[in-house]
N, C-alpha and C positions, 0 to 999 in steps of 0.2 A: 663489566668485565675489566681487570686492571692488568696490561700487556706491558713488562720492564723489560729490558735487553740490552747487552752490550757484547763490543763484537771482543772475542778471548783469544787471546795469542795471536801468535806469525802467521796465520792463516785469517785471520778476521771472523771467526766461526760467531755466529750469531747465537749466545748463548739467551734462553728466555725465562721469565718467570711468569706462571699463568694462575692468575686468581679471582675469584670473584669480588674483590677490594681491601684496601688499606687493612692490613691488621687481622687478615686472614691466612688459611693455608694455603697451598700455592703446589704448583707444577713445577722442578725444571728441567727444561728441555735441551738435550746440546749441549753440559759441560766439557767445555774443549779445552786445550791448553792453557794454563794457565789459569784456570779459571775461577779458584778456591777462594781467594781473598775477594776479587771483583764481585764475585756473587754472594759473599757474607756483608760485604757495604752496600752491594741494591736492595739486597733484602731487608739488611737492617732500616735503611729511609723509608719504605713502605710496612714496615715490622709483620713482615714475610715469614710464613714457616713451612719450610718444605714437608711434602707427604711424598714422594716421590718423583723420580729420575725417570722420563721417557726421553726414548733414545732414535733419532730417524733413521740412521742405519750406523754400521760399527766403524768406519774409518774414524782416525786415529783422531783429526783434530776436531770430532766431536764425542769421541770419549775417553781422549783423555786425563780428564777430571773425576770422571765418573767413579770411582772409589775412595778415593779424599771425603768426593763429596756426601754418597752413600755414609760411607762409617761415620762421618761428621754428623750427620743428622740421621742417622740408622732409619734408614729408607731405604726402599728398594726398587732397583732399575728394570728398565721394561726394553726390551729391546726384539725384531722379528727374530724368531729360529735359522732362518737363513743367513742371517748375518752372525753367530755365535763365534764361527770360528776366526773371526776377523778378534776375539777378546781372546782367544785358546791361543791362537797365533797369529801375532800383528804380523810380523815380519813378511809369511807368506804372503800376503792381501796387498800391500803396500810399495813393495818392492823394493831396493837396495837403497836406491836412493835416500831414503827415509832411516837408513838403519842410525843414526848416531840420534835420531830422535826417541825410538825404540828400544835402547839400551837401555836398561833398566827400569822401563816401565812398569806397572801394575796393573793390571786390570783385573774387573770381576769374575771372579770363577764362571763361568756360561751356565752350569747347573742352578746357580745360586740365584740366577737374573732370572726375573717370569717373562714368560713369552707374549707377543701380540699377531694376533689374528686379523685377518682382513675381515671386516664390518664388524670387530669388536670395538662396544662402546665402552671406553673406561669413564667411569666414574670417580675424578679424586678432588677433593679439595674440594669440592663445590662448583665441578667443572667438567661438563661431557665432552670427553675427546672420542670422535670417530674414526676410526683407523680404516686407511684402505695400504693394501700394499702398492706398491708401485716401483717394482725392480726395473732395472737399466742402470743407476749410475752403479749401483749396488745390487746379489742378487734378493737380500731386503730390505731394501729401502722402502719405508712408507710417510706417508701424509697424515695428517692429523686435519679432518675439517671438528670448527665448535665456532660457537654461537659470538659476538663479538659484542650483541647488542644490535648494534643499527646497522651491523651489515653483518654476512658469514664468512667466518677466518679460515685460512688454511696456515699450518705451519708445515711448509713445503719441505724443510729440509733440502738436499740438494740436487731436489729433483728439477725444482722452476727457480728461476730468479729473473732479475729485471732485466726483460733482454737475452737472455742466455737459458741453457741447461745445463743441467750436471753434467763431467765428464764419463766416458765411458770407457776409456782404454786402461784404466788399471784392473786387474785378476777382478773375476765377477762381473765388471762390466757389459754392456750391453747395449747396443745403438737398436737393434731390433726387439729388444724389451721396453726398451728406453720409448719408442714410438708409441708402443699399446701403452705403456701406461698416461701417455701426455695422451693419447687418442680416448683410452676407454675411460682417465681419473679424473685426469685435468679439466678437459675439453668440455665435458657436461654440465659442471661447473658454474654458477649462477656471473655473468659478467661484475655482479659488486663485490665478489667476494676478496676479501682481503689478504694478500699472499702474504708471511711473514718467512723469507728466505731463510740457508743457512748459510748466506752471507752477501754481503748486500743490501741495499736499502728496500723499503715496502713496495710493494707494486699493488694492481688488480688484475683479476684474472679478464676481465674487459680492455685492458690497458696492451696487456701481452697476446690475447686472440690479435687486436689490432696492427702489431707492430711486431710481435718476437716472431722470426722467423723459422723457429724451429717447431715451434707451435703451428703454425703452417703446414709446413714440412707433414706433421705428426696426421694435418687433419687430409692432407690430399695421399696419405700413407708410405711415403718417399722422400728422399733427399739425404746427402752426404751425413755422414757420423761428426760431429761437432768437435771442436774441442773443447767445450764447457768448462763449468769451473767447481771449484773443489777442492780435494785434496789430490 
């Protein structure tokens, strides 16, 4: 399995490319700000050919690339249903603050994007992604577990990172959604499995039972709303 990434725009969004090696078709995950030219030069050092955009949930600095990159490579994005209207209507999901970001964005028509289901396996590129949802920072936010080779991957998106969890205080949000899915996705979770954030550096899910306290929190079913990180 060949794992590229780098982190895209003012946010650090960990944007990824997922393939089964050099010179094949490939995943990307998380086009975030800026992220059009950075992702035609990773790709091109490993001679990467995208087959398609999956998307961990719809805030802004993980989609918004995601049309550049779609029409650039005429592929198509995969994103939960739950999250659609975050593409229909940034401004509502994000809040004011954000507005000089979201002046004249573009995003994918929501009709036009296929949907993912929880225990849907996609198969692209020579690569099973298992989809669970997992709402809280987002109300769809999901996880993507696949095979990494010698250990099993998660590409968390912004639901786990090193130390921390998603935030939940913007629209959709969720500290009591946010618990079940660290309690019922996360938590069951083999200790070697390789977390790849959406921003932040790698962790394990063995590393974070240990030490992230929010993960704690999640498994004794209690404790304060975080202020996690994100968008």
């Amino acid at each position: 399995m060949l794992i590229r990434s780098f982190p895209a725009g003012a946010f650090g969004t960990n944007c990824y490319a997922v393939a089964s090696g050099p010179g094949q078709e490939c995943v990307v995950v998380d086009p975030g700000m800026d992220a059009v030219e950075p992702l035609a030069r990773m790709l091109a050092e490993d001679g990467l050919k995208p087959v398609a955009v999956v998307l961990t949930h719809g805030h802004l600095d993980h989609t918004f690339s995601v049309l550049p990159v779609c029409d650039g490579y005429d592929i198509p994005a995969y994103l939960h249903p739950a999250d659609s209207g975050m593409l229909a209507d940034p401004a509502r999901w994000h809040g004011p603050q954000l507005a000089p970001l979201i002046s004249g964005v573009r995003l994918p028509d929501p009709s036009e994007v296929k949907s993912l289901d929880d225990g849907e396996v996609l198969s692209l590129a020579g690569v099973e992604l298992t989809v669970r949802h997992a709402p809280g920072h987002t109300q769809g936010s999901v996880v993507f577990s696949l095979d990494l080779g010698e250990a099993p991957g998660l590409l968390a998106g912004d639901v786990l990172f090193a130390g921390s969890v998603g935030r939940v205080d913007l629209p959709g949000g969720s500290w009591h959604a946010m618990l079940r899915s660290l309690r019922d996705v996360v938590l069951p979770l083999d200790d070697e499995t390789v977390v790849l954030p959406g921003h932040g550096p790698a962790t394990t899910i063995g590393r974070e039972r240990a030490t992230n306290p929010y993960l704690a929190e999640a498994a004794a079913g209690e404790g304060p709303a975080p202020k996690g990180r994100g968008l």
